[in-house]
N, C-alpha and C positions, 0 to 999 in steps of 0.2 A: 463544525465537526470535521476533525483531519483522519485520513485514515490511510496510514503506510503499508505499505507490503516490505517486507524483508529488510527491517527497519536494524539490522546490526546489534550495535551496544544502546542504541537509541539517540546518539546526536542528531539528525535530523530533529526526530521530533522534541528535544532539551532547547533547539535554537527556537523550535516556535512556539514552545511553550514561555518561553519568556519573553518572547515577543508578543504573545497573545494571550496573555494570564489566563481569561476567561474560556476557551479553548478548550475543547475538549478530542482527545486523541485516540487512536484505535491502531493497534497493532496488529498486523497480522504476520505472523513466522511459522520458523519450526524450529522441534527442538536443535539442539543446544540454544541457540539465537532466539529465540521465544524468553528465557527465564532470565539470561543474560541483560536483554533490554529491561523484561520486566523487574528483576533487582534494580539495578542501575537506576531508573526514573523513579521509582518508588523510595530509594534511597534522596535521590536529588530534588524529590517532590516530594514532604512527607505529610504536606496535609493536603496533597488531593485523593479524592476518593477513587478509591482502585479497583477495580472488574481485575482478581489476578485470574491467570489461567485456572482450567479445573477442566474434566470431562463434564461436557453435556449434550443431552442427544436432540431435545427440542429447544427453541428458544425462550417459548412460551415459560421454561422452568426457571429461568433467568432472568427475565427482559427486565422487569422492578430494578434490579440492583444492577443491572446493564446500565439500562438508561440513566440511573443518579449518580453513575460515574463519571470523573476526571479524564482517568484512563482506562481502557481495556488493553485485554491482552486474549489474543482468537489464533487458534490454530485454523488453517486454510477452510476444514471442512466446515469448522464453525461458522466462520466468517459468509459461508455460505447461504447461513441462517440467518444473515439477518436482515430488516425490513427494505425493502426498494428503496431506493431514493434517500438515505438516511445519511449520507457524506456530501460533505462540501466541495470538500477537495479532498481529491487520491493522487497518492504520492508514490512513484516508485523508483527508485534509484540504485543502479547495476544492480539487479536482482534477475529482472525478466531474463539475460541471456544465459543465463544457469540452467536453463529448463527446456526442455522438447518443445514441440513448435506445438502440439496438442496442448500441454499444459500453457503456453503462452493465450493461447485462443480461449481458453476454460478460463483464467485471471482476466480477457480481456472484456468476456463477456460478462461477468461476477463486477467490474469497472465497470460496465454500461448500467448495469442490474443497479449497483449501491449509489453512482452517485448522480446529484441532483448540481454539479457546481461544474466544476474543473479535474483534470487528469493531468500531471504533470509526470514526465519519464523522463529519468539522465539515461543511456545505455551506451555499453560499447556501439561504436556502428559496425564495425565487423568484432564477431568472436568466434572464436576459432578452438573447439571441444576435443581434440585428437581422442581421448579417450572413451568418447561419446562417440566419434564420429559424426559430428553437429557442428552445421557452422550456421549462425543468425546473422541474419545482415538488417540493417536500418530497415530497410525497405519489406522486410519480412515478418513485419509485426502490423497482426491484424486492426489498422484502427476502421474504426465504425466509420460507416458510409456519412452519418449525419453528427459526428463529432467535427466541430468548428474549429479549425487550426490554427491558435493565435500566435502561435510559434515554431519552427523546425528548421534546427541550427547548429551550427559545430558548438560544443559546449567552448566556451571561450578560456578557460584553463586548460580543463583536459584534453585537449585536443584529438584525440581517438576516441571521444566520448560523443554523441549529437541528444540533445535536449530538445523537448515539444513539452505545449503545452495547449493543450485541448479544453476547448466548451464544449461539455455535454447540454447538446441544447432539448434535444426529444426524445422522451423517457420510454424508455425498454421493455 
């Protein structure tokens, strides 16, 4: 089970899904970028089974038709709801520095909570918000004291980008 945050039009998860047929994927956005992906993969995937977006308040109202899903598709608070340890790998690529350094901590700790694998993050290392008045730096993203560091590295194309990639080894 993959599970992206701010997953775009959805290529990320289109290259692992054909790379890992059996895979099952998890989206988390917001709108516009929520219905965008989930058209797109649902169009490009049209026989796997789809969790599309909808309001819900508990998970329990859900979970049956969660769980026999391909894909989902969760709005942040959603995604909140769901069970400990239940992702493989979390995936999040230039999304985090979009956001206040509270909201970075709230998603990082939601990444301890959901998964039982790996954390992988592309991010600018510096970005620079003038309209926010926000600037994140590499070194300003809260990782977990017992997240194992198997990587943290200038992303090797984008070079204003650095990429990690974390063992979640002791569960939250």
């Amino acid at each position: 089970t993959i599970c992206e945050l701010g997953a775009g039009y959805g290529r990320t998860a289109f290259a692992f899904l054909h790379a890992r047929p059996r895979a099952r994927y998890i989206i988390i956005d917001i709108p516009p970028a929520l219905a965008i992906s989930q058209r797109y993969l649902s169009t490009v995937f049209p026989t796997r089974r789809v969790f599309a977006f909808r309001p819900f308040h508990r998970f329990e109202d859900v979970r049956e038709e969660f769980e026999s899903s391909d894909l989902a598709f969760l709005l942040p608070h959603q995604a909140a709801m769901l069970p400990r340890k239940c992702v493989d790998l979390f995936i999040s690529i230039s999304s985090l520095h979009e956001m206040r350094m509270d909201q970075i901590a709230a998603y990082f700790s939601l990444i301890d909570r959901l998964t039982r694998g790996w954390f992988y993050m592309k991010q600018w290392r510096v970005s620079l918000n003038p309209h926010d008045n926000l600037t994140v730096r590499q070194e300003d993203y809260p990782v977990m004291g017992h997240w194992r560091p198997l990587y943290v590295r200038q992303a090797p194309v984008q070079v204003s980008f650095f990429e990690a990639l974390y063992k979640i080894d002791k569960p939250s």
